[in-house]
NUTITI-657748 format. One record per residue (C-alpha): x, y, z; residue number from 1. Coordinates in steps of 0.1 Angstrom, whole numbers, always signed. Layout:
BEGIN
       X       Y       Z   seq
       X       Y       Z   NUM
...
This chain:
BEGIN
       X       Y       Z   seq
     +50     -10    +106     1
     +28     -12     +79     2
     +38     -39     +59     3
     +29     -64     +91     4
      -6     -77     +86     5
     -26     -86    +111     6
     -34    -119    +122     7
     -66    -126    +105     8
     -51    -115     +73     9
     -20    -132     +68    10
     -32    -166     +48    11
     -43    -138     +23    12
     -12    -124     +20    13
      +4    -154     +19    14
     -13    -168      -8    15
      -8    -172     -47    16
     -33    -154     -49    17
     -29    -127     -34    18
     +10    -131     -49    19
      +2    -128     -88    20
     -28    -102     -80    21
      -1     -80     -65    22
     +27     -83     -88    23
      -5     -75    -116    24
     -14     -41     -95    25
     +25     -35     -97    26
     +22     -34    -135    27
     -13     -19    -141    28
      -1     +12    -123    29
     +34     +12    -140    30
     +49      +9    -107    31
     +42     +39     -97    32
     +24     +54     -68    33
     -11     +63     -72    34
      -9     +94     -51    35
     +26    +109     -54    36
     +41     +91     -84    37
     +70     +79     -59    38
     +84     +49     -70    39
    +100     +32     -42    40
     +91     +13     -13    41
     +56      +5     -29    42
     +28     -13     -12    43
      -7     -20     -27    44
     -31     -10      -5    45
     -70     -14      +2    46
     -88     +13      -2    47
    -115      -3     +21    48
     -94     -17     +49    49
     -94     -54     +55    50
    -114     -57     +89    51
    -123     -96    +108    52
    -157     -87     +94    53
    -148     -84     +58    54
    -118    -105     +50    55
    -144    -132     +35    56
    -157    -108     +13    57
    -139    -112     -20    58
    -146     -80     -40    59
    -130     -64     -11    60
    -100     -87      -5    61
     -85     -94     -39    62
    -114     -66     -58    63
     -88     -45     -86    64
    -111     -15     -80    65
    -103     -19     -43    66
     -64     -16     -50    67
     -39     +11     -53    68
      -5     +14     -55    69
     +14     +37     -26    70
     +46     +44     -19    71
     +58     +42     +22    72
     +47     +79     +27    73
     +13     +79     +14    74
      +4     +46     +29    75
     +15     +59     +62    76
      -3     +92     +56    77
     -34     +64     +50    78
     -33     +47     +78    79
     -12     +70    +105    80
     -35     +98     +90    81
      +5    +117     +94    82
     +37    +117     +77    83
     +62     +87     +87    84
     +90    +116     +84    85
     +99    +141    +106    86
     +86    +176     +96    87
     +99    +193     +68    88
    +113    +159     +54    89
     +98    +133     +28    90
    +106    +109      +6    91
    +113    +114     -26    92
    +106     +91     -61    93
    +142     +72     -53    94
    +129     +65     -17    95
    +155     +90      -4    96
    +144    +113     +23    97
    +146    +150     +18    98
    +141    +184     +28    99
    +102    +195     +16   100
    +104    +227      -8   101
């Protein structure tokens, strides 16, 4: 669900841009997730949420300080503002789902 962008978004995604910027957010945060330190099923995300009205604004689009990398989980607890899992489960660093201890 989360890894569909939106309409007005797409040609950013798209992009070579966009392409090398991610793969460089990959490496600057060791592939890990910025929140949990998962390492599987990692998305970078903006912290300031690509709207219509700011997708021309280029310190927001491709702006390093507006990146982070997540794993599945956090960027669902992001956006969903709840856990993707059923409770008592998440995911752990191998992307494997698990009881909560």
């Amino acid at each position: 669900m989360l890894r569909v962008a939106r309409e007005f978004a797409k040609h950013i995604y798209n992009s070579q841009k966009w392409k090398k910027l991610r793969e460089y957010i990959f490496v600057k945060q060791h592939g890990c997730c910025a929140r949990c330190g998962g390492v599987k099923n990692l998305q970078v995300h903006h912290k300031i949420w690509l709207t219509p009205n700011n997708i021309n604004d280029m310190d927001i689009v491709y702006g390093e300080d507006n990146l982070e990398l997540l794993c599945h989980d956090c960027h669902a607890l992001e956006h969903l503002k709840k856990s993707p899992t059923r409770e008592g489960l998440k995911f752990n660093e191998f992307g494997e789902l698990e009881e909560e201890k």
